[in-house]
C-alpha positions in Angstrom: 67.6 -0.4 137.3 65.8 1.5 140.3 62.9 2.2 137.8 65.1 3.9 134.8 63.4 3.7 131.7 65.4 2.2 128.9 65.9 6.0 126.9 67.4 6.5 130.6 69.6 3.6 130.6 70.8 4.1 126.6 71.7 7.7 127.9 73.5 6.5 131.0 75.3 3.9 128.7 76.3 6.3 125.8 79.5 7.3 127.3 80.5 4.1 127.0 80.5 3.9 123.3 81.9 7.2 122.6 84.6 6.0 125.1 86.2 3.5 122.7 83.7 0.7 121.9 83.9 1.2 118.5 87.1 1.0 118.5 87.2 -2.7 119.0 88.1 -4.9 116.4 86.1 -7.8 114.7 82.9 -9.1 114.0 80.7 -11.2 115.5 80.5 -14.4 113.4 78.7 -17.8 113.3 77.3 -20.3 111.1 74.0 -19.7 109.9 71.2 -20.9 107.3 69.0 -19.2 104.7 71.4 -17.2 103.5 71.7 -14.7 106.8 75.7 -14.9 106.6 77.4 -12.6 109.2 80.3 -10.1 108.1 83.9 -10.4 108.8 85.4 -7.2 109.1 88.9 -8.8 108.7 87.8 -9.7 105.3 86.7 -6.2 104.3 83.1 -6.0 105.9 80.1 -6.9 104.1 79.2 -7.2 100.3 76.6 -4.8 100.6 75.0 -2.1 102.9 71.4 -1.9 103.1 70.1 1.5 104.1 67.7 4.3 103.8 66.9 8.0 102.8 64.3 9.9 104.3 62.9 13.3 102.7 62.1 14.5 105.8 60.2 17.5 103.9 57.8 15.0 102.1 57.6 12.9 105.2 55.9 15.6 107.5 53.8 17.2 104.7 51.7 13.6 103.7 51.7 13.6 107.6 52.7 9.3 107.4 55.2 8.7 110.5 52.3 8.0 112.9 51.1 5.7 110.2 53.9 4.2 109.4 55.0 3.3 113.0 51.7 2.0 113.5 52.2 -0.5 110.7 55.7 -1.2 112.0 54.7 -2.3 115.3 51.6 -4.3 114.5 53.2 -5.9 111.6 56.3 -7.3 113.9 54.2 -7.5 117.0 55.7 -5.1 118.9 54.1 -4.4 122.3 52.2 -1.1 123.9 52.6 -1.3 127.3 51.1 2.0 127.6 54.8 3.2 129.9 57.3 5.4 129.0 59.7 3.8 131.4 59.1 0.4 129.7 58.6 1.3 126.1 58.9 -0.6 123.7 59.7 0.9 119.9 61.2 0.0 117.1 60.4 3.3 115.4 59.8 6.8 117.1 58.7 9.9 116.4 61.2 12.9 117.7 61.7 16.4 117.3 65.0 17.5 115.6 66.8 18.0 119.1 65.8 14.6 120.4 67.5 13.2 116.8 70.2 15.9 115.8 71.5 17.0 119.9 74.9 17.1 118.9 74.2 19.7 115.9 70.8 21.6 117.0 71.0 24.6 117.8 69.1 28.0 118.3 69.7 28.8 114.9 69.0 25.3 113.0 66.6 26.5 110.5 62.7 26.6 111.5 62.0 24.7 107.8 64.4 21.9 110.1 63.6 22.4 113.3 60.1 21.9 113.3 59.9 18.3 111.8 59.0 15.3 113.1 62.1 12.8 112.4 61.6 8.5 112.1 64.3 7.4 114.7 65.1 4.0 114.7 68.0 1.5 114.3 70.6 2.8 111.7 72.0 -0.6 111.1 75.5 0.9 111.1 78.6 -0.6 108.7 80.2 -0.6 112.2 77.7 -1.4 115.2 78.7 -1.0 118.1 75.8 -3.3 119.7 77.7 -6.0 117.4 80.9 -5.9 118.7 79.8 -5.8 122.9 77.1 -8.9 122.7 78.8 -11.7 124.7 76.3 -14.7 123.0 76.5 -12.9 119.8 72.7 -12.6 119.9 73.3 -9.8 117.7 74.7 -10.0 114.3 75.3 -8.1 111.3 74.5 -10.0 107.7 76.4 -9.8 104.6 74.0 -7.1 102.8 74.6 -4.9 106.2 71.8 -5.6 108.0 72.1 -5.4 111.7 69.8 -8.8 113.2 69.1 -10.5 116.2 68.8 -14.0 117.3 66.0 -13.7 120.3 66.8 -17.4 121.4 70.5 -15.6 121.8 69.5 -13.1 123.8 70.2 -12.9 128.0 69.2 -9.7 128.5 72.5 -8.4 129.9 72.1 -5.3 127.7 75.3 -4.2 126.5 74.1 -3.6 123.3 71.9 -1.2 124.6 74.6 0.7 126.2 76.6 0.6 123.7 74.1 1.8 120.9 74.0 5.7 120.4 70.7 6.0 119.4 68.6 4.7 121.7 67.5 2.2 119.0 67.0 -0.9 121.2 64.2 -2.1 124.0 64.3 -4.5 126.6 61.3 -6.3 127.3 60.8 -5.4 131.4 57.6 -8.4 131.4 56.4 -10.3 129.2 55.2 -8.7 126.0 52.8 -11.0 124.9 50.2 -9.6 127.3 50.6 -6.1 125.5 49.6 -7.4 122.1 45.9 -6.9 120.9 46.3 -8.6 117.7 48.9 -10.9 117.0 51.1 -11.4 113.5 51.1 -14.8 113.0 53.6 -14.5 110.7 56.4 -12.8 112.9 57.5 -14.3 116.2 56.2 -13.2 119.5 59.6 -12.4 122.1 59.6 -13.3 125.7 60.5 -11.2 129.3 64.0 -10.5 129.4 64.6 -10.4 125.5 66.0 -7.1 123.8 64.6 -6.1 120.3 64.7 -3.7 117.8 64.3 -2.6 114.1 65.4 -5.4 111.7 65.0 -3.5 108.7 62.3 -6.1 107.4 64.8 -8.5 106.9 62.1 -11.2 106.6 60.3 -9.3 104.2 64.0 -8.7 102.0 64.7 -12.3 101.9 61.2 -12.3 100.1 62.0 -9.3 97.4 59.8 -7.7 99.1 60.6 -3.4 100.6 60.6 -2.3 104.1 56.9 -1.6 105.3 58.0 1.4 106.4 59.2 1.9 102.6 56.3 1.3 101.0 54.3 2.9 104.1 55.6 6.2 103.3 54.8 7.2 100.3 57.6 8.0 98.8 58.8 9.7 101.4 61.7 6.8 102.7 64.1 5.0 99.8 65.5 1.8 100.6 68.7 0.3 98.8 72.5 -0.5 98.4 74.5 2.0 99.3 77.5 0.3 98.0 75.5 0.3 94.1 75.9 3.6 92.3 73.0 2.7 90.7 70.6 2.4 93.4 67.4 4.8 94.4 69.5 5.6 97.5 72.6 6.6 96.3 70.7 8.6 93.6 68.9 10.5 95.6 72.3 11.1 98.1 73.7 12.7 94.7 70.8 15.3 94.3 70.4 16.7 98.0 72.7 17.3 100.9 72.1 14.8 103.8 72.7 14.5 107.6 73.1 11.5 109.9 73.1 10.8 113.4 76.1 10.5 115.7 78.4 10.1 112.8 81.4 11.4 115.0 81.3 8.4 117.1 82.0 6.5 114.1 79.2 4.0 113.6 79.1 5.2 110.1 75.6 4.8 110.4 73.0 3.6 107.2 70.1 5.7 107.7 70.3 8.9 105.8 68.1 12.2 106.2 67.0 15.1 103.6 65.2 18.1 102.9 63.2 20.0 100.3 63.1 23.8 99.7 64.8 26.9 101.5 67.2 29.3 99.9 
């Protein structure tokens, strides 16, 4: 890519999306074990919708994100290579411009504009990234959840391009050598492979919350958002939330809101 950094390519690639992408029909499909059964959109989408809420307010003033990125990437061996241009995150820490472009403003509130926001997959109820992945490396599961198969994965990155958050990394060399200590527990990926924010599926399929969930402090819910009766959809009932991009129609599952202010 003539040195482009991958928040370079996603920009370059967003026009793409907003361009019709979304507008495709279907959902990637294929057999699979341990319960990680793929939606069919043809048969009403998925059975649940796994997302989160972030008080954004708390968030900043227990001062956690760096934390809780740091526990992120060590916990799912995600690698520092020290390079913007080849960055890899799963989580990031941005400014309310860098999250919110299509709504900020000179006059967004200062009690808004001066917080740090988690950025990071949004496992959409309809990716994009889903619907453009020729090997179907990418995959959403029945509770919503927005995976990947690595062993899928050619590096082509459409799903990149096609995602409007910037959510996704490719792996420019191998990332093994920018690991100090490795998770056992979670597989290493190779040169060549994309990856992003699974949501902690592994850690789900145990009973078990996001780390960034219980990382946070309260700050971050995680639930169905299809249950009325979850801690997410609670909380959506006593503040007024924003998401990102939600014009393009990705109708996407991570859910921001605030504390205070008149």
């Amino acid at each position: 890519m003539n040195g482009l950094g991958r928040r370079d390519f996603v920009k370059a690639g967003i026009g793409a999306c907003t361009l019709g992408l979304v507008s495709l029909t279907g959902c990637a499909t294929r057999e699979t074990t341990n319960e990680q059964i793929v939606c069919d959109l043809s048969k009403n989408g998925s059975e649940k919708q796994y997302g989160l809420v972030v008080n954004v307010t708390k968030l900043n003033e227990l001062g956690v994100l760096k934390d809780i990125i740091g526990a992120c990437h060590a916990e799912h061996n995600v690698p520092d290579t020290r390079d913007p241009k080849t960055a890899v995150e799963w989580m990031m820490d941005v400014s309310f411009e860098e999250a919110f472009e299509d709504i900020a403003s000179e006059y967004t509130a200062d009690r808004v504009a001066h917080l740090r926001y988690p950025a990071l997959c949004n496992h959409c109820a309809e990716p994009p990234c889903v619907r453009v992945c020729p090997t179907k490396a990418t995959f959403k599961r029945i509770d919503g959840i927005v995976t990947m198969d690595y062993h899928r994965c050619i590096g082509c990155r459409f799903c990149m391009s096609a995602c409007p958050y910037g959510a996704r990394s490719l792996n420019f060399s191998d990332p093994r050598k920018f690991l100090g200590r490795v998770n056992p527990d979670y597989p290493t990926r190779s040169k060549g492979v994309v990856e992003k924010c699974m949501f902690c599926s592994e850690r789900i399929d145990k009973g078990k919350l996001p780390l960034c969930v219980e990382a946070s402090k309260g700050s971050i819910l995680f639930g169905d958002l299809k249950d009325a009766g979850s801690d997410v959809r609670r909380a959506l009932a006593n503040a007024f939330s924003i998401r990102r991009r939600v014009e393009i129609g990705t109708d996407p599952s991570v859910y921001y809101v605030f504390e205070g202010g008149e």
